[in-house]
N, C-alpha and C positions, 0 to 999 in steps of 0.2 A: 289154342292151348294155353292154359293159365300160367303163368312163372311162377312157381311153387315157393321159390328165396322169396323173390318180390315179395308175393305175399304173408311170408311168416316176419319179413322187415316191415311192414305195415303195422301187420298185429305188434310186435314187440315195442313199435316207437307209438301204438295208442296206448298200451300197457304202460308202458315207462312210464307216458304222460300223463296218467290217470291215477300212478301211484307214488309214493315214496322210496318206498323197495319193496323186495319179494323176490319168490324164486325164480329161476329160470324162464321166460315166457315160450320157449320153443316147443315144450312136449304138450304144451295147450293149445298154441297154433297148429299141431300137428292135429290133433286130435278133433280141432274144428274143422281141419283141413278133407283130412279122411269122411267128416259126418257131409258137408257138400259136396262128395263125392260117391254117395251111395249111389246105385243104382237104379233106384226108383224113378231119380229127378232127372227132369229134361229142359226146363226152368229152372230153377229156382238150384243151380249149379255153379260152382266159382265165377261163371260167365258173368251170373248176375250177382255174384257178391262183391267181384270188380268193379261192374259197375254202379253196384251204391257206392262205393268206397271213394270210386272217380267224383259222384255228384256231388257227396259232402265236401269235399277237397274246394269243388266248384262254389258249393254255399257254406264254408266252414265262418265265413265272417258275420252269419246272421245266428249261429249259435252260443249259448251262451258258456257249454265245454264240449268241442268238437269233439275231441278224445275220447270224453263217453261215447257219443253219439257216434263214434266211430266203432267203438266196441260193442253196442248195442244193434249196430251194423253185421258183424261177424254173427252175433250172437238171434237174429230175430228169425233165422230159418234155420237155426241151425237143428232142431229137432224137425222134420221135415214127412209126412207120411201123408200123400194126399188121401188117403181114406181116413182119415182120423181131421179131429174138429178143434182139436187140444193143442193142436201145435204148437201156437204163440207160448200157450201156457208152460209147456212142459219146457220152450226153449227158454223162457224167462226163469223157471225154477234152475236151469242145467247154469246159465247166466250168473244166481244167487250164489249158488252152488264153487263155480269156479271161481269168479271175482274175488269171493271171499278168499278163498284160498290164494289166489294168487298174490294179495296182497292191498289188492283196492278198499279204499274205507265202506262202511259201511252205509254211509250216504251215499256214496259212488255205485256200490254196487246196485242200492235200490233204485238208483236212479238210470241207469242201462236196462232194468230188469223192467222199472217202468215204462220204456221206452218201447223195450220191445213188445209189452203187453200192449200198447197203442198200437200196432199196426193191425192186429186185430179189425179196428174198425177208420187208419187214418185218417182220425179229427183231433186235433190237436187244440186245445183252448188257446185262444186267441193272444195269450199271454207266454205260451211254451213255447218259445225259442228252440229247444232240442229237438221238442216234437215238429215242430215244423219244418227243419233239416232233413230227419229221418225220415218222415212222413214224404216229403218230396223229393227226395232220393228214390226211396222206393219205387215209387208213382211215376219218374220220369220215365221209362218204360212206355209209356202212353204217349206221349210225344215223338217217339220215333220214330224215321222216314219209314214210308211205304212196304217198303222190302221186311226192315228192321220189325216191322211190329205186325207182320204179316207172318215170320217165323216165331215171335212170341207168342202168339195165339195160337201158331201149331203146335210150340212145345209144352203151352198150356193143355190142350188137347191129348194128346201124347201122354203128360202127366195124367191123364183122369180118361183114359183110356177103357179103365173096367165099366165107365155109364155109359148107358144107352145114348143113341144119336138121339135122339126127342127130350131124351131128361136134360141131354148139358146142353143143349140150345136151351130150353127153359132155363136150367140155372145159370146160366151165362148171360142170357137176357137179361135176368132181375139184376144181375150184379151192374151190368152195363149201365139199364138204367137207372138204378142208387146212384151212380157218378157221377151220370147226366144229369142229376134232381139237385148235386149239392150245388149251393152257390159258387165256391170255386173251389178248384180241385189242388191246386198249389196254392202253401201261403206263405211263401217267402217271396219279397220283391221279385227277385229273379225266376221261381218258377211261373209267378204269375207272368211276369212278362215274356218269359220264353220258352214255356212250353203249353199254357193253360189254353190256345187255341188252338193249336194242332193237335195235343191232345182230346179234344170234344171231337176235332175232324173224325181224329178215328175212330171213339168212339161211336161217336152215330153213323160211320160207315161201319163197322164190325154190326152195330145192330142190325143194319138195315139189311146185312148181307146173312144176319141167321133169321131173319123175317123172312125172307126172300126162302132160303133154304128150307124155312117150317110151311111157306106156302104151299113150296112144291110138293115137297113130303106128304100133303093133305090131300 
């Protein structure tokens, strides 16, 4: 179960850090709080907003304003509707939306807002120190022991529940292998070095076991 203070002290000390002043940061953390808690999600749930939050903590020194990238963190699921394609988007707009108000500059906020429009497609240009934070926060997920990433992919499942068993092994596959295709999946020192090969593990075990699955099926 998530610690709901914990979390709203997280949000208010990346808020602080991102602004000069402004108002209150608690009825915004509340409000993010309550949208990763819809009912829809079975991923993509404080479980894993915690742990981007833990990753950047872990690569805060390869960013060049964790704080954003913290906040772009709270802010990159927080519109969340697995039938719908817009999500990044609408959470990036909801992102423009509050920052502004909260008090963040206007550089700051576009730059969270951009952050979160990258996860979109997690490629970050070789130069974006933020994106590469986020980007591999995100993604560590992939690197997971055994267990851990055997319950991801069921609460991925779970999540997209309304498709057919044939369509989301096809779209599960393509997505799998676009991962496997990039040259590396983490670009920060550390994810490369600590997660970029056990993540491919599982990957190509996840594929091989909905080949396996689409065989049968046949």
């Amino acid at each position: 179960m998530a610690d709901l203070d914990a979390l709203r002290l997280r949000w208010s000390r990346a808020l602080d850090g991102a602004r000069a002043a402004g108002p209150d940061p608690l009825p915004y953390a509340d409000d993010l709080l309550a949208r990763w808690q819809e009912p829809q999600r079975r991923y993509h749930t404080l479980t894993h907003l915690t742990a981007v939050l833990d990753r950047i903590d872990v690569l805060a020194e390869y960013a060049e304003d964790a704080d954003l990238v913290r906040l772009a963190a709270w802010f990159h699921d927080a519109v969340y509707l697995p039938d719908r394609s817009e999500n990044e988007e609408r959470s990036a707009r909801l992102a423009e939306r509050a920052l502004a108000e909260a008090g963040v500059s206007p550089d700051g906020t576009a730059e969270v807002a951009r952050l979160v429009r990258l996860t979109v497609t997690h490629a970050p240009e070789p130069a974006d120190a933020n994106g590469a934070v986020l980007s591999d926060a995100d993604l560590a997920i992939l690197a997971a022991p055994p267990s851990a990433y055997a319950a991801y992919t069921a609460e991925v499942r779970e999540e997209y529940h309304f498709v057919p068993n044939e369509a989301f092994r096809a779209g599960r596959s393509a997505i799998l292998r676009q991962l496997l295709d990039l040259p590396q999946l983490f670009r920060t020192p550390y994810g490369l070095r600590e997660w970029e090969a056990t993540a491919r593990y599982n990957l190509a075990a996840e594929l091989e076991m909905l080949s396996t699955a689409t065989d049968a099926a046949t």
